[in-house]
N, C-alpha and C positions, 0 to 999 in steps of 0.2 A: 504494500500500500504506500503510495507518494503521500509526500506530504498535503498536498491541496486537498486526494481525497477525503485525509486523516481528517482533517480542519472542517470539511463538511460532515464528514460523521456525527463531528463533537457538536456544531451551529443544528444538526438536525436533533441530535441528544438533547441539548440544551431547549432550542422550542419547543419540544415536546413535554420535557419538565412543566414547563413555562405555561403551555396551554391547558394540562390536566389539573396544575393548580389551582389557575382561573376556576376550571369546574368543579373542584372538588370544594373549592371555597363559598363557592356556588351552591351547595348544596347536592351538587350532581351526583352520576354513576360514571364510572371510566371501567374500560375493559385494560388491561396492563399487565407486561411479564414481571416476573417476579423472581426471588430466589429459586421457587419450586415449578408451578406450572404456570400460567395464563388465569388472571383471573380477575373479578370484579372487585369492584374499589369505590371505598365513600369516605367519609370525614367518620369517625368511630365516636366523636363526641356529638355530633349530630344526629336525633333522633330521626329525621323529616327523612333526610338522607339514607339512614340505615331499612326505615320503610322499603323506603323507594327498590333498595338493592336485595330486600326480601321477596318483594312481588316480582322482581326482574328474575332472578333465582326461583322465583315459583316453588318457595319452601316458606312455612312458618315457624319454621324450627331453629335454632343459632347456632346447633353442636357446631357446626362445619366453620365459624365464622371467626376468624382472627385475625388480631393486632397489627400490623409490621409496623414498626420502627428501625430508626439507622443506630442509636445508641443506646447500650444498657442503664447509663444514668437515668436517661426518662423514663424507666419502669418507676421508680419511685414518686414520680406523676398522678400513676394509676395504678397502686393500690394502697391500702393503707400501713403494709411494710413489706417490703421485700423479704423473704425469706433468703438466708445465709447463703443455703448450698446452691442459691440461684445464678449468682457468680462467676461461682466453680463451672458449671453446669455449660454454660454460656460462652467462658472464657477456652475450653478443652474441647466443645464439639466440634468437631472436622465438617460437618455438613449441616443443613439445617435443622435448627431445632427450635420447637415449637411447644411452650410452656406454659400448662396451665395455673395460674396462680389464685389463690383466696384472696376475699376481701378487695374487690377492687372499687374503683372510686372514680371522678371527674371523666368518665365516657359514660354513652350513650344506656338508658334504661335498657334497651330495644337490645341493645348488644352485650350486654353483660346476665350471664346467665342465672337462675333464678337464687343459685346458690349463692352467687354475690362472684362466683370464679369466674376467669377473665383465661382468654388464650394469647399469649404475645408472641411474637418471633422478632428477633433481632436481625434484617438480614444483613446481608452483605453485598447482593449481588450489586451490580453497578446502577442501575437504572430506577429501581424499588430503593435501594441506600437514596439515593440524590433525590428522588421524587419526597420521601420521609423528609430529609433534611431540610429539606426548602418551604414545605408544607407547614412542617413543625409541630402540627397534631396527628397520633397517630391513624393509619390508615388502614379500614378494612380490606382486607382479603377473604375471599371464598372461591373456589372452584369457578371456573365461566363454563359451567353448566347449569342445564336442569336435571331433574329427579331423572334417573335410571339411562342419562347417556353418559357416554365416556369422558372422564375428567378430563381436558383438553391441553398437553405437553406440547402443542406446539398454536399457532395462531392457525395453521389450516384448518385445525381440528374443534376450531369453534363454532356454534351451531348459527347459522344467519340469523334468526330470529334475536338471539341476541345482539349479534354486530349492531341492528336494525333500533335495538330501544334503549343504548345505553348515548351516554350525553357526549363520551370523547374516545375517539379508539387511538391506542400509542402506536406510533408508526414502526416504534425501535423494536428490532429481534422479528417483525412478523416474515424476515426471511428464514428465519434459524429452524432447520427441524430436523434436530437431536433434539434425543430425548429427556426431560427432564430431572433434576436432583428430587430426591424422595426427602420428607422431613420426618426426623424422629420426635413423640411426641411425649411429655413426661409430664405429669399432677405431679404439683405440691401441697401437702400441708402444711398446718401449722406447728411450730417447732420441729422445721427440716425433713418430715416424714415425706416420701416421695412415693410413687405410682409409676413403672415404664409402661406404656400407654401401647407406644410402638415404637420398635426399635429401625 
């Protein structure tokens, strides 16, 4: 890759941030890659919003519904304390990991589940990292599917009906089709008591 094409890569990465925030600040839905697969995206302190991306999802359910942020300080955000081994946890995983914690706080009614537990993922990957950071509230992730079709790893793999009713589709990665990274997924309690969920 020359340099000039590198430099539009980065100018197309960049609007792209730039336009999903607009909508996400908006209230909106975004379709967007992610650490793991392809998937739906709203403001997770926004109730209006979190609707919105439940009916688009055509579930009323939340199991599937979680956090990303770019860094592990803002878990302290959203909940009412971090448990210890969350750190550890975090700081040693080699691939994604996706944490459910108790007691969480300042996100959405709609999105936190009834037990008060919350799901966060720190990612990393480049595009989901930069879109968090800019944003600065975390941002829902779920599957860009509906009920009983295939979780979609790459952007071809998403069903039109959705392309069709969400507010902003990311333009980065809809060439890329490898397959995507799996997240392992772990409960915690309180006083460090853990759950492996999935490995």
């Amino acid at each position: 890759m020359d340099k000039r094409e590198h430099n539009k890569n980065f100018v197309d990465f960049r609007d792209d941030v730039t336009k999903a925030v607009d909508v996400l600040r908006n209230g909106g839905v975004i379709l967007y890659p992610t650490d793991t697969v392809w998937g739906l995206g709203c403001d997770a302190t926004n109730p209006i919003a979190v609707d919105k991306l439940l009916k688009i999802k055509n579930s009323g359910t939340k199991d599937r519904l979680i956090a990303l942020i770019d860094n592990p300080a803002k878990l302290q955000s959203y909940m009412e304390e971090v448990p210890d081994i969350a750190w550890d946890l975090i700081e040693l995983s080699e691939k994604p990991l996706t944490i459910i914690y108790p007691d969480a706080k300042n996100l959405a009614n709609n999105f936190v589940a009834e037990d008060k537990s919350v799901s966060i993922r720190v990612t990393n990957e480049a595009f989901s990292k930069a879109l968090c950071s800019r944003f600065r509230n975390p941002i829902v992730f779920t599957p860009a599917n509906t009920g009983g079709t295939l979780i979609p790893e790459t952007f071809s793999m998403i069903n039109s009906d959705i392309k069709s009713v969400v507010d902003y589709i990311v333009s980065f990665r809809q060439q890329v089709n490898t397959g995507a990274d799996k997240t392992s997924v772990i409960k915690l309690g309180r006083g460090n008591i853990f759950e492996i969920i999935k490995q």
